[in-house]
mmCIF file of the protein (N, C-alpha, C, O) and its ligand, coordinates in Angstrom:
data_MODEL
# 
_entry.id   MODEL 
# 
loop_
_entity.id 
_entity.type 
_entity.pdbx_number_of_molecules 
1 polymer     1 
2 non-polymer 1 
# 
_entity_poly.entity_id                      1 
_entity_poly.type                           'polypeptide(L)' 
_entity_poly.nstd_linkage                   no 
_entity_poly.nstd_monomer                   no 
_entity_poly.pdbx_seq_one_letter_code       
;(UNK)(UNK)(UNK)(UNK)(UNK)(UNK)(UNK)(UNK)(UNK)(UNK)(UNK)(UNK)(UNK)(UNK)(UNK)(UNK)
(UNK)(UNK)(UNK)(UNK)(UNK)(UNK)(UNK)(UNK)(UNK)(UNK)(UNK)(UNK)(UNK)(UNK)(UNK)(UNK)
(UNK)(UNK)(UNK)(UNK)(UNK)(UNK)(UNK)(UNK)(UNK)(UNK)(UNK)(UNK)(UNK)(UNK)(UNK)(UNK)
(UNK)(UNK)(UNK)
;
_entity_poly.pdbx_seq_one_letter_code_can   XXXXXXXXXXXXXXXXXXXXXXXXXXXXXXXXXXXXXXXXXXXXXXXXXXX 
_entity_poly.pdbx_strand_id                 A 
# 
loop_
_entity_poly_seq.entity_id 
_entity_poly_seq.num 
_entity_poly_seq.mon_id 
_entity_poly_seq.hetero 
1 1  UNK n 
1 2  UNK n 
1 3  UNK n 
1 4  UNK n 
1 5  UNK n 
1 6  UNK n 
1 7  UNK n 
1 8  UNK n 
1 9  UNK n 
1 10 UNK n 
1 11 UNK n 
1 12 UNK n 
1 13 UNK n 
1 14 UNK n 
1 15 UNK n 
1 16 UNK n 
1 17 UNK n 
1 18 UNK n 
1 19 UNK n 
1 20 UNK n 
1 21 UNK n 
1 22 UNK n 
1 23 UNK n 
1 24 UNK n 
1 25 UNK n 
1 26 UNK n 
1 27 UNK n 
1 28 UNK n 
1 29 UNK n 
1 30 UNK n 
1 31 UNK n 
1 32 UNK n 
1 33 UNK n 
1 34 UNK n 
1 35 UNK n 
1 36 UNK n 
1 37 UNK n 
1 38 UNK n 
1 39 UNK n 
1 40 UNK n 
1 41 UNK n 
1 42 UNK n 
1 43 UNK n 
1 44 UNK n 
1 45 UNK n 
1 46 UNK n 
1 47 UNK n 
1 48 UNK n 
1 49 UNK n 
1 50 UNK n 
1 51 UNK n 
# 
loop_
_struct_asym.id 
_struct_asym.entity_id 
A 1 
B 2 
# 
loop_
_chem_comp.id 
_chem_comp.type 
_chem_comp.mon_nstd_flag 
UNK 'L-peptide linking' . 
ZN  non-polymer         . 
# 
_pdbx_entity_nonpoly.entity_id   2 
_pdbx_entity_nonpoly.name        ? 
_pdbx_entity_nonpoly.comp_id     ZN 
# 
_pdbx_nonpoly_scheme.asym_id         B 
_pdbx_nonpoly_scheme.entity_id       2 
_pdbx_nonpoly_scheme.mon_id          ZN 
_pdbx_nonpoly_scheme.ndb_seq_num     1 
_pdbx_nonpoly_scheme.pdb_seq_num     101 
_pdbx_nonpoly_scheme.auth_seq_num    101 
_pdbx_nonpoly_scheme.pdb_mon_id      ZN 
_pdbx_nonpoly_scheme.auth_mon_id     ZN 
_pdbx_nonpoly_scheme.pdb_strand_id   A 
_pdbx_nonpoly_scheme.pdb_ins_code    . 
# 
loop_
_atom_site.group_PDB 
_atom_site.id 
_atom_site.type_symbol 
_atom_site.label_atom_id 
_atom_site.label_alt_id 
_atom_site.label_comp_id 
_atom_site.label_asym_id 
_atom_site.label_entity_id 
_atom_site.label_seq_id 
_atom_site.pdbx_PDB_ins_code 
_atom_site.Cartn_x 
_atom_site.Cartn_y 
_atom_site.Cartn_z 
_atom_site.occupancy 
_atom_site.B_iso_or_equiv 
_atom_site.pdbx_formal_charge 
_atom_site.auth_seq_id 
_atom_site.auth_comp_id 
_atom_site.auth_asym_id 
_atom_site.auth_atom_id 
_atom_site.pdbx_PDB_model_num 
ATOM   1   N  N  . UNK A 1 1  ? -45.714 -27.103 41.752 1.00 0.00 ? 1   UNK A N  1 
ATOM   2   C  CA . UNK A 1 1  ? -45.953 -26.056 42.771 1.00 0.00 ? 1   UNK A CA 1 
ATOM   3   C  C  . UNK A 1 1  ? -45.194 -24.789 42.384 1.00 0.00 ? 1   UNK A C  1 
ATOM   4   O  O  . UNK A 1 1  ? -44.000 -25.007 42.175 1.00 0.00 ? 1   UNK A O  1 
ATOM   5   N  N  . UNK A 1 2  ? -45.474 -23.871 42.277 1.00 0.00 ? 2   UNK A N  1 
ATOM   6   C  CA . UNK A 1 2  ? -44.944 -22.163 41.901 1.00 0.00 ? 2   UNK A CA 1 
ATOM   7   C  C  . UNK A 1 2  ? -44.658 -21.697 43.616 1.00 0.00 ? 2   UNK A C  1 
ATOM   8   O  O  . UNK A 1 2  ? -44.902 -21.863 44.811 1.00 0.00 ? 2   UNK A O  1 
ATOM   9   N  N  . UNK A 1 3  ? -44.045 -21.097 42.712 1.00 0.00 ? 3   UNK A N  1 
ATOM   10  C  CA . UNK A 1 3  ? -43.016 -20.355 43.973 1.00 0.00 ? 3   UNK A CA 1 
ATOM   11  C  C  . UNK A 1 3  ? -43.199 -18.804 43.296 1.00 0.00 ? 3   UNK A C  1 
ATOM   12  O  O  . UNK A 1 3  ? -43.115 -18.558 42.093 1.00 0.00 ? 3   UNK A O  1 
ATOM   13  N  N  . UNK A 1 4  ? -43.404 -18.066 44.112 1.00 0.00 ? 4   UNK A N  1 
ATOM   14  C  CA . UNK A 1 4  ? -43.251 -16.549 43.577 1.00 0.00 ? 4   UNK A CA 1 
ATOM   15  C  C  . UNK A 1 4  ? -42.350 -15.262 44.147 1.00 0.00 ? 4   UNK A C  1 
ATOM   16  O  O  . UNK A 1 4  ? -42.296 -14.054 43.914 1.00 0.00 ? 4   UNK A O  1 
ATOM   17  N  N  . UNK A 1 5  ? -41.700 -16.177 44.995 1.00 0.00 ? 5   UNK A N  1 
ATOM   18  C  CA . UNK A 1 5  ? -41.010 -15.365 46.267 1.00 0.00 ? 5   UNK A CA 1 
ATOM   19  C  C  . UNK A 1 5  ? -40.194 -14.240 45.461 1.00 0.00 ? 5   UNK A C  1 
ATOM   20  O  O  . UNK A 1 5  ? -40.083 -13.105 45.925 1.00 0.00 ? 5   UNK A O  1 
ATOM   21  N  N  . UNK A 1 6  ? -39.533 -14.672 44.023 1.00 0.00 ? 6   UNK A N  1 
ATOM   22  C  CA . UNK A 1 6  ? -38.657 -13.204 43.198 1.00 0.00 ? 6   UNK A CA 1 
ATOM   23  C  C  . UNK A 1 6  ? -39.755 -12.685 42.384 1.00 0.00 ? 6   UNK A C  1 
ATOM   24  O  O  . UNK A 1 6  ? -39.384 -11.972 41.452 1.00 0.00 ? 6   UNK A O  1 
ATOM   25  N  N  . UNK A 1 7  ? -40.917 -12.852 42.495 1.00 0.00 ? 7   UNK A N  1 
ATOM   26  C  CA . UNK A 1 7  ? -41.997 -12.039 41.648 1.00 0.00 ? 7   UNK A CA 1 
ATOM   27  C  C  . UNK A 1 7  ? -41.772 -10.441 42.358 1.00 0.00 ? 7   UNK A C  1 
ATOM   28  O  O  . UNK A 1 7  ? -41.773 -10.348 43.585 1.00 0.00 ? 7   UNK A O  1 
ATOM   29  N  N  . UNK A 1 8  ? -41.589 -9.252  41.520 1.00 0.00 ? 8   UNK A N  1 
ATOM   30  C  CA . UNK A 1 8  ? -41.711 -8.232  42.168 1.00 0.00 ? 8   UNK A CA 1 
ATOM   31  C  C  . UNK A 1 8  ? -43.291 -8.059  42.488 1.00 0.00 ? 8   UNK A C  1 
ATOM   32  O  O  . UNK A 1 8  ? -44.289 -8.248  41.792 1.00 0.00 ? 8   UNK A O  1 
ATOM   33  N  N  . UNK A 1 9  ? -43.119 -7.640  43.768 1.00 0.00 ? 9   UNK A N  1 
ATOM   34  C  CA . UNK A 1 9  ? -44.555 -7.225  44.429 1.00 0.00 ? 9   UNK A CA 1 
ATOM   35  C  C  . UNK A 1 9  ? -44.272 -5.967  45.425 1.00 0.00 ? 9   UNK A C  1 
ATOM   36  O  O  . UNK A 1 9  ? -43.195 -5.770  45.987 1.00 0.00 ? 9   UNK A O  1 
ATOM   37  N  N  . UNK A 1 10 ? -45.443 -5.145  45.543 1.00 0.00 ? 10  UNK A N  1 
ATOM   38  C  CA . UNK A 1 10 ? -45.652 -4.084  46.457 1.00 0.00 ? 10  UNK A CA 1 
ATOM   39  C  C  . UNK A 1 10 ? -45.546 -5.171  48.228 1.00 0.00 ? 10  UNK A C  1 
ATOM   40  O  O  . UNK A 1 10 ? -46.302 -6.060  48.620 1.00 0.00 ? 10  UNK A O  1 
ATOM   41  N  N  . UNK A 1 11 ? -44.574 -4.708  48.748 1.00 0.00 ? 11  UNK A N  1 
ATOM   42  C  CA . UNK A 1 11 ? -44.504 -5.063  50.350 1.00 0.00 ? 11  UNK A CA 1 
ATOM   43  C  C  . UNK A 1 11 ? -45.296 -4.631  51.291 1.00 0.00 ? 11  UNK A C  1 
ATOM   44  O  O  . UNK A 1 11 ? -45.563 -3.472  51.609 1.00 0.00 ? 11  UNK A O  1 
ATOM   45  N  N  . UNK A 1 12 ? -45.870 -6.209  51.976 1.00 0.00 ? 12  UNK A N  1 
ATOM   46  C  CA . UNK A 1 12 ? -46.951 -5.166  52.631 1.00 0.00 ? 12  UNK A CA 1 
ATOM   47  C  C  . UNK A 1 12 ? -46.280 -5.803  53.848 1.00 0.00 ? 12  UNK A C  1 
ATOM   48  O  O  . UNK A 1 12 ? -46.015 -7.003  53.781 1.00 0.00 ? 12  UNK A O  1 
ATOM   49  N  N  . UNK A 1 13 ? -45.958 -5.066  55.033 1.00 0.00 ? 13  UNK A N  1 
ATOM   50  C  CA . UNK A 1 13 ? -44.811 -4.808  55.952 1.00 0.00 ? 13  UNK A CA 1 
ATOM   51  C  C  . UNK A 1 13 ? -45.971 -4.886  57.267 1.00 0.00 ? 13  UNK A C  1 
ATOM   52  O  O  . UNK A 1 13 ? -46.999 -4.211  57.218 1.00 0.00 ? 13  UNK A O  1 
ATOM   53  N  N  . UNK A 1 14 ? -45.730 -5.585  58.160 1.00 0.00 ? 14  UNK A N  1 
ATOM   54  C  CA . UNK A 1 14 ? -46.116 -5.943  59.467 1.00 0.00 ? 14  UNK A CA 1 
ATOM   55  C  C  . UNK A 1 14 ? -44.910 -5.695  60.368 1.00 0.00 ? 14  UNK A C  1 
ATOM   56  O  O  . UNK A 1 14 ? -43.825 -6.095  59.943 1.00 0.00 ? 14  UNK A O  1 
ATOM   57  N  N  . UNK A 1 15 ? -44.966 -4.911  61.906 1.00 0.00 ? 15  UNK A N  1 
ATOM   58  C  CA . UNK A 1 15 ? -44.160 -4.412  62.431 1.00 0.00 ? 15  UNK A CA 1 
ATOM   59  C  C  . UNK A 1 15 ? -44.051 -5.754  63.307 1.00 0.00 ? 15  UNK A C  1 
ATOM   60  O  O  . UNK A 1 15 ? -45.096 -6.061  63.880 1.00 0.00 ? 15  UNK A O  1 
ATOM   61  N  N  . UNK A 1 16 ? -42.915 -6.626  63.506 1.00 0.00 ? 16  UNK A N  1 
ATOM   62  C  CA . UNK A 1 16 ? -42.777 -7.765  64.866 1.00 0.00 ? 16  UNK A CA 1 
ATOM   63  C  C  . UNK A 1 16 ? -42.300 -7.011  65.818 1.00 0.00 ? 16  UNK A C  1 
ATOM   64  O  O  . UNK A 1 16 ? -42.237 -5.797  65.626 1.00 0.00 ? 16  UNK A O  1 
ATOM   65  N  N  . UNK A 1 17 ? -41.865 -7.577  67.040 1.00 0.00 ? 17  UNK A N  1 
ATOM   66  C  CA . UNK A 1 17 ? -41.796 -7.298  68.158 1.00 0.00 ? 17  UNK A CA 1 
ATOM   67  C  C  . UNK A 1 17 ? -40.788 -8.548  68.641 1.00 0.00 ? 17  UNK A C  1 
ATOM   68  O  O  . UNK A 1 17 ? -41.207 -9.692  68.459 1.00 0.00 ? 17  UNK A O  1 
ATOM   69  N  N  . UNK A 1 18 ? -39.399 -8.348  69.283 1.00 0.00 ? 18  UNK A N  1 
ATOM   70  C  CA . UNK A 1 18 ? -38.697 -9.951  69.076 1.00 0.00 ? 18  UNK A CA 1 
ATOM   71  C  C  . UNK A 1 18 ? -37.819 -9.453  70.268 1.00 0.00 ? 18  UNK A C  1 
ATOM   72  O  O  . UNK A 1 18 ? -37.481 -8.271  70.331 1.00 0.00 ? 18  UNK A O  1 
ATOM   73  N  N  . UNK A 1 19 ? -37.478 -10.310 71.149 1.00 0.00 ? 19  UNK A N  1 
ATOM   74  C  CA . UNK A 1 19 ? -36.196 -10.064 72.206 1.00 0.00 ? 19  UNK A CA 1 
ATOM   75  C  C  . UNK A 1 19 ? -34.974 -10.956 71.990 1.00 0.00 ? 19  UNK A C  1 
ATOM   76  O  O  . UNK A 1 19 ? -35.005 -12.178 72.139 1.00 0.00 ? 19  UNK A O  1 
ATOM   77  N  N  . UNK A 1 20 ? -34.057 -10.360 71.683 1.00 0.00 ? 20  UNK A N  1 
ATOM   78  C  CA . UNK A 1 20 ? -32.902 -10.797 71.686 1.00 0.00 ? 20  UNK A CA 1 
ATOM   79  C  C  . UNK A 1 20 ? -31.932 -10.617 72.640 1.00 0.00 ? 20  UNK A C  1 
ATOM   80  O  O  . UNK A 1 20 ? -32.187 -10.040 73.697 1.00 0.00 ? 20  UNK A O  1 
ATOM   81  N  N  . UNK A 1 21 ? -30.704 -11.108 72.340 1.00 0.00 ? 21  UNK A N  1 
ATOM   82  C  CA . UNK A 1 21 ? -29.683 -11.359 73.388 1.00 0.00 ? 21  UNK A CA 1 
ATOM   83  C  C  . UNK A 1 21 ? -28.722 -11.004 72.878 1.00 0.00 ? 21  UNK A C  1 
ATOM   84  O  O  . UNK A 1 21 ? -28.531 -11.403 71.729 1.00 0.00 ? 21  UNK A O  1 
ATOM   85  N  N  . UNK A 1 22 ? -27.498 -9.916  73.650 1.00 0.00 ? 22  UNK A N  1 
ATOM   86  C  CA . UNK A 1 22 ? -26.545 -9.911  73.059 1.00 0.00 ? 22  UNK A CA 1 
ATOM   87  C  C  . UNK A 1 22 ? -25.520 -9.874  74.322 1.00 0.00 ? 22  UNK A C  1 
ATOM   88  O  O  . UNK A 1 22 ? -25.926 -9.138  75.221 1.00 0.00 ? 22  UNK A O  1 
ATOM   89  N  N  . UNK A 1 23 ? -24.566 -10.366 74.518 1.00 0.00 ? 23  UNK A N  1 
ATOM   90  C  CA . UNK A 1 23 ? -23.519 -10.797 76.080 1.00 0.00 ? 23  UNK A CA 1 
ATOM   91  C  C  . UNK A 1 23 ? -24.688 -10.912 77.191 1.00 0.00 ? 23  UNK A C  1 
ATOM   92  O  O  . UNK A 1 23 ? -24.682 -10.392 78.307 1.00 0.00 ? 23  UNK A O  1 
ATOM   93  N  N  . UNK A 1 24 ? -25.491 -11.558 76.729 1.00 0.00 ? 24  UNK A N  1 
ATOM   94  C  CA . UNK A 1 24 ? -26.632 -12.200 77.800 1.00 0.00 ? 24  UNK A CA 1 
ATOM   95  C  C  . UNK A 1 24 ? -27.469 -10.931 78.046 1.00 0.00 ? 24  UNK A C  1 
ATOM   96  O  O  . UNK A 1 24 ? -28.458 -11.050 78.769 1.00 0.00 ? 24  UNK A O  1 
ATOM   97  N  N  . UNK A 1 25 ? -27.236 -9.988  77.632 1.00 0.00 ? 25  UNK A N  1 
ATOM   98  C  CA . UNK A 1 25 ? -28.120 -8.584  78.021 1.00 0.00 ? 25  UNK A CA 1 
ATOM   99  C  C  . UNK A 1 25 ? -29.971 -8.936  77.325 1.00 0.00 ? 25  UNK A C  1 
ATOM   100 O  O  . UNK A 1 25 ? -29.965 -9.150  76.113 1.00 0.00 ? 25  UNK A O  1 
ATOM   101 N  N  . UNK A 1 26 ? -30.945 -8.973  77.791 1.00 0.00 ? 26  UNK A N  1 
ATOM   102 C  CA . UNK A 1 26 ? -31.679 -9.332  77.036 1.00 0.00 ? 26  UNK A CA 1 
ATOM   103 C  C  . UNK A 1 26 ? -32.104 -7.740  76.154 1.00 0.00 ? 26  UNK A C  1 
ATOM   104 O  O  . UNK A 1 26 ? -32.058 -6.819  76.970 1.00 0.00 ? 26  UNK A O  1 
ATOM   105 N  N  . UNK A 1 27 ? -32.398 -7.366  75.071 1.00 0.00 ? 27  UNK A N  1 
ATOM   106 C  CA . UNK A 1 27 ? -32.660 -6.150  74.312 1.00 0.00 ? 27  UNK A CA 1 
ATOM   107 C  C  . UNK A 1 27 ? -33.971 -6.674  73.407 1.00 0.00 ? 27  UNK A C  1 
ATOM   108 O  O  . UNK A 1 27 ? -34.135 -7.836  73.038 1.00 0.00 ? 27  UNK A O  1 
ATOM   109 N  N  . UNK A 1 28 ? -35.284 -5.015  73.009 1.00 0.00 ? 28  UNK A N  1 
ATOM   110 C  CA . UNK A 1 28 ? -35.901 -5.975  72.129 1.00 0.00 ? 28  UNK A CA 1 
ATOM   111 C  C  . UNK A 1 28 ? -35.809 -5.097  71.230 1.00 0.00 ? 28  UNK A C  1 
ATOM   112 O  O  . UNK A 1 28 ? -35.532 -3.917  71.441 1.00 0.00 ? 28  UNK A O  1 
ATOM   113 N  N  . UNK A 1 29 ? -36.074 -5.690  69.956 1.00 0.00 ? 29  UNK A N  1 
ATOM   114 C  CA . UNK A 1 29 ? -35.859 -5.261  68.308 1.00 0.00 ? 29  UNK A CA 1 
ATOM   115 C  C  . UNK A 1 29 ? -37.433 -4.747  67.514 1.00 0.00 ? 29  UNK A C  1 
ATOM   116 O  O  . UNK A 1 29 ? -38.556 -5.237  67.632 1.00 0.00 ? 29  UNK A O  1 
ATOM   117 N  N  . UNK A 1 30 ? -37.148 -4.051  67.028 1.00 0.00 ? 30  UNK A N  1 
ATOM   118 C  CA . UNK A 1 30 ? -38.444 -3.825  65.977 1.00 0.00 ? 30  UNK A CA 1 
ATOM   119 C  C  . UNK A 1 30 ? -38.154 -4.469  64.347 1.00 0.00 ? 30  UNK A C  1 
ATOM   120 O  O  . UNK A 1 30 ? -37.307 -4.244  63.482 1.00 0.00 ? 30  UNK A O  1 
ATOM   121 N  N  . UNK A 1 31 ? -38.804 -4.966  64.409 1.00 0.00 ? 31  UNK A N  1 
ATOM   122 C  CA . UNK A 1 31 ? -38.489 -5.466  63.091 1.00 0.00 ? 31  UNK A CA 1 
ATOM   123 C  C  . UNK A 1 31 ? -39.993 -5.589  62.094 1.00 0.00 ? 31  UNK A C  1 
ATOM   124 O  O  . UNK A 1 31 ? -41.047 -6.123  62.440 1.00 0.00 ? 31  UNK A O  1 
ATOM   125 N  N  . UNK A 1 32 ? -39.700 -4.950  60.849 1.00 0.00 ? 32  UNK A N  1 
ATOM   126 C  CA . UNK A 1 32 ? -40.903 -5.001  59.584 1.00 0.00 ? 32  UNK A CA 1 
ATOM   127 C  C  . UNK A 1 32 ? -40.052 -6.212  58.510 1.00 0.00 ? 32  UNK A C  1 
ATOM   128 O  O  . UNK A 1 32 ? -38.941 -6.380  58.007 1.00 0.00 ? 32  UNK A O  1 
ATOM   129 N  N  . UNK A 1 33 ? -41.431 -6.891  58.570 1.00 0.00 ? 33  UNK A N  1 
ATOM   130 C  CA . UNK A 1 33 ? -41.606 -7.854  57.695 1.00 0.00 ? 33  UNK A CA 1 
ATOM   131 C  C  . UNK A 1 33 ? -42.485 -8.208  56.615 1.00 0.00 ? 33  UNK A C  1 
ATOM   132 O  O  . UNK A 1 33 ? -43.587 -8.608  56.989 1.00 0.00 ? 33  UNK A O  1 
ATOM   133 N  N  . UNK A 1 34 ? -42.296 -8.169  55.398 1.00 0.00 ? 34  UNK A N  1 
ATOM   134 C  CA . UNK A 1 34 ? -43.389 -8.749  54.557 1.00 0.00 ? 34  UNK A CA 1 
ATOM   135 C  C  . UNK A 1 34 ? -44.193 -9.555  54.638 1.00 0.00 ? 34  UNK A C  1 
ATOM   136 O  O  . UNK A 1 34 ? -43.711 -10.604 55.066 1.00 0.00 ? 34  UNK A O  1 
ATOM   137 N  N  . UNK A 1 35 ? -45.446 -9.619  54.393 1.00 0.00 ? 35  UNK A N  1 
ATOM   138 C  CA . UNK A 1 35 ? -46.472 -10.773 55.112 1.00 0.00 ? 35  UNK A CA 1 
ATOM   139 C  C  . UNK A 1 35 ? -46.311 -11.801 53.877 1.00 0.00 ? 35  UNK A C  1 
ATOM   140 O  O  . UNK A 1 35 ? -46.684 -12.974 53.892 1.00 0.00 ? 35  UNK A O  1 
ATOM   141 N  N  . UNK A 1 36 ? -45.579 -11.021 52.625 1.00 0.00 ? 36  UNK A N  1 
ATOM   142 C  CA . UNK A 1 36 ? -45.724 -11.860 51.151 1.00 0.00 ? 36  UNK A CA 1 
ATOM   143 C  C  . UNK A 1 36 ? -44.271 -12.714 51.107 1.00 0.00 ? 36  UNK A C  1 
ATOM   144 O  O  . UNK A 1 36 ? -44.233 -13.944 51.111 1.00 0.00 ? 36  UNK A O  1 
ATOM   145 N  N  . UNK A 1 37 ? -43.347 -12.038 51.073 1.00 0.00 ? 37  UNK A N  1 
ATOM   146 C  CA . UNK A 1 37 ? -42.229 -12.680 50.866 1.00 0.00 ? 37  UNK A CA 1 
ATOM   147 C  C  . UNK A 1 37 ? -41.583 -12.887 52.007 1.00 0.00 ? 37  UNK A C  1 
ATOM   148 O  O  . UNK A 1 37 ? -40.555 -13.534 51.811 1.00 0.00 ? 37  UNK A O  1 
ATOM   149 N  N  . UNK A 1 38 ? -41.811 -12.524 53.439 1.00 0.00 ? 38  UNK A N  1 
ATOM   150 C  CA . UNK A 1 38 ? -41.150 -12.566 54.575 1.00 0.00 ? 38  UNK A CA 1 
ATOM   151 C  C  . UNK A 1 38 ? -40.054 -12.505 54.278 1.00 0.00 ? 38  UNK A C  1 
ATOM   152 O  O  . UNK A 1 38 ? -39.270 -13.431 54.487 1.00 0.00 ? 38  UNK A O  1 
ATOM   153 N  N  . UNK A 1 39 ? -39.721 -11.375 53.704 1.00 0.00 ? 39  UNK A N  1 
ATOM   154 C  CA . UNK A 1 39 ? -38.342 -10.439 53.705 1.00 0.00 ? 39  UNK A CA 1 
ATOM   155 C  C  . UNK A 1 39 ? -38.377 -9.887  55.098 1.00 0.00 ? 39  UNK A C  1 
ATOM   156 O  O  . UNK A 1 39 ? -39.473 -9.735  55.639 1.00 0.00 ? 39  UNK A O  1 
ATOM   157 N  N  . UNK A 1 40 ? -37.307 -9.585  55.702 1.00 0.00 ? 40  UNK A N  1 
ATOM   158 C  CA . UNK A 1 40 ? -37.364 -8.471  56.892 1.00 0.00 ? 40  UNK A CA 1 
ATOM   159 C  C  . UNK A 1 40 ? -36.607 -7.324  55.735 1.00 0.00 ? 40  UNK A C  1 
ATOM   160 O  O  . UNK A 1 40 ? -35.651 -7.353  54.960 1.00 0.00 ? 40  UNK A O  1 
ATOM   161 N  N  . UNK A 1 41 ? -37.790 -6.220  56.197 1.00 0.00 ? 41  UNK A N  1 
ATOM   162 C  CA . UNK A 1 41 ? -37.527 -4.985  55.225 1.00 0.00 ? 41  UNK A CA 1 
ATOM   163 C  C  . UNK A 1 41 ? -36.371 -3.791  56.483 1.00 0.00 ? 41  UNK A C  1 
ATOM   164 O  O  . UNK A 1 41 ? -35.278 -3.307  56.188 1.00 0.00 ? 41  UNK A O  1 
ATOM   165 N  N  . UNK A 1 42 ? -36.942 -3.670  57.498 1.00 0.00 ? 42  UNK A N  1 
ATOM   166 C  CA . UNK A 1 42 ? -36.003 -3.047  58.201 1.00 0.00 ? 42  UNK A CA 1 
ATOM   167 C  C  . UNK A 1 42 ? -36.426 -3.457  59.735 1.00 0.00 ? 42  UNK A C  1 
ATOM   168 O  O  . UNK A 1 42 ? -37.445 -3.672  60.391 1.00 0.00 ? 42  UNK A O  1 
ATOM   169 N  N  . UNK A 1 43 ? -35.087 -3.433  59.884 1.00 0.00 ? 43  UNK A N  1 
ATOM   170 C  CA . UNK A 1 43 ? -34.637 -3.858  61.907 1.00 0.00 ? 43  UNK A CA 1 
ATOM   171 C  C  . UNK A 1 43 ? -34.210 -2.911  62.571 1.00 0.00 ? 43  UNK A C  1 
ATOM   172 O  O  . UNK A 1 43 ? -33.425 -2.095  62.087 1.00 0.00 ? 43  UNK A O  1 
ATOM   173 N  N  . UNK A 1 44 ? -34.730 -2.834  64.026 1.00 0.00 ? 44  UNK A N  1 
ATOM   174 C  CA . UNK A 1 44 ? -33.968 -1.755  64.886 1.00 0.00 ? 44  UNK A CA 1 
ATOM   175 C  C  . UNK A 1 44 ? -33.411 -2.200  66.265 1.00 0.00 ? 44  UNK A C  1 
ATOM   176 O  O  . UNK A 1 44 ? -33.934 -3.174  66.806 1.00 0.00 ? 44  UNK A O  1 
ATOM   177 N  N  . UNK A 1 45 ? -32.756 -1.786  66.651 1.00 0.00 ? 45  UNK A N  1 
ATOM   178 C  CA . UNK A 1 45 ? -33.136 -2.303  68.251 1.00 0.00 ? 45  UNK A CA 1 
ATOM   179 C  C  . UNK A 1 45 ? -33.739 -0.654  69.092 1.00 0.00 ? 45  UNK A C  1 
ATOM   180 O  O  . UNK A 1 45 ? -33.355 0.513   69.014 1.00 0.00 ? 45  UNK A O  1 
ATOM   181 N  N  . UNK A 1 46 ? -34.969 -1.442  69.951 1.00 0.00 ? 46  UNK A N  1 
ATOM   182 C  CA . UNK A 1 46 ? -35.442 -0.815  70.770 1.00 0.00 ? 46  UNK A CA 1 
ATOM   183 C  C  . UNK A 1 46 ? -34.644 -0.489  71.908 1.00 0.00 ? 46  UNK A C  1 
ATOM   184 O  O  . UNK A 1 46 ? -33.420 -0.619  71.939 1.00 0.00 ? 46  UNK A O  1 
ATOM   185 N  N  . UNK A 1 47 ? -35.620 0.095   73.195 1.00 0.00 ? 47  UNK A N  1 
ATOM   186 C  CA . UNK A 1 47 ? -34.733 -0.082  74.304 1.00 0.00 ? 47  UNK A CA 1 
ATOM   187 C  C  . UNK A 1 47 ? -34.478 -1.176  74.684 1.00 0.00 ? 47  UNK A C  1 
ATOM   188 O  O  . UNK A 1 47 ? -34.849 -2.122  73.990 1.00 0.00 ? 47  UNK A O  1 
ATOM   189 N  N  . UNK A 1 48 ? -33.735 -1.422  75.953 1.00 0.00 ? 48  UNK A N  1 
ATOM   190 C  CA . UNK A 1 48 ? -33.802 -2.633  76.400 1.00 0.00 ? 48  UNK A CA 1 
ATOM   191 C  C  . UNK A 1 48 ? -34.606 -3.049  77.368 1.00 0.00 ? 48  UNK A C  1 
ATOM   192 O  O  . UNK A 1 48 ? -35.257 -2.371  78.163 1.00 0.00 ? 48  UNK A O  1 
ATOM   193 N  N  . UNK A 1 49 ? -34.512 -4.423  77.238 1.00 0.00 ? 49  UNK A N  1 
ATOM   194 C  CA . UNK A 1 49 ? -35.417 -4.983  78.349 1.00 0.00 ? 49  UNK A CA 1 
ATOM   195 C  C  . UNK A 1 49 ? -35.248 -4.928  79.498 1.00 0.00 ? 49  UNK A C  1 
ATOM   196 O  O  . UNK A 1 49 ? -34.170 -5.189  80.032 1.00 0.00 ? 49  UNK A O  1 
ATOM   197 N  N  . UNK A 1 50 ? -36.599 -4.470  80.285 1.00 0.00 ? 50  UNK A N  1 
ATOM   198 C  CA . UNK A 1 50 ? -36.633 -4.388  81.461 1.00 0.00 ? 50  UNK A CA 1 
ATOM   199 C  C  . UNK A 1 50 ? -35.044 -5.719  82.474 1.00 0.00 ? 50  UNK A C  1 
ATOM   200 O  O  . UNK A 1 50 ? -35.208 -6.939  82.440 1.00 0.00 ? 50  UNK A O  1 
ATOM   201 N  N  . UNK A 1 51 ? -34.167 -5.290  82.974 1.00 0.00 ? 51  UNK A N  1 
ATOM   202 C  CA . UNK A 1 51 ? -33.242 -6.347  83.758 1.00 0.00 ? 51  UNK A CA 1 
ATOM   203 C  C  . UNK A 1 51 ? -34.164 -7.232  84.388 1.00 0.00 ? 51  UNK A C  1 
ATOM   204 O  O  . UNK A 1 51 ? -33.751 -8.167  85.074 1.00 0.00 ? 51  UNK A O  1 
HETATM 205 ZN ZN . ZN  B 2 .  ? -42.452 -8.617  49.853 1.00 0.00 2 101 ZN  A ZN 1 
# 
């Protein structure tokens, strides 16, 4: 079985959508991900979630 995950390749980046927690606050994140290597290429945090 091949594995290609360190093959260099052009990233093709899908934006997620994810809620996290931080001191119980719930917040949500933007996060781009490779659909090839499911690298997360870059994270943000959004606003927060509605209380
Ligand atoms: Zn990639």
């Amino acid at each position: 079985m091949k594995v290609q995950h360190s093959r260099p390749h052009k990233h093709t980046s899908v934006t997620l959508h994810a809620i996290r927690q931080r001191s119980g606050v719930p917040y949500e994140i933007e996060r781009r991900v490779c659909t090839a290597c499911k690298r997360v290429l870059d994270e943000k945090p959004l606003r927060r979630a509605a209380a």
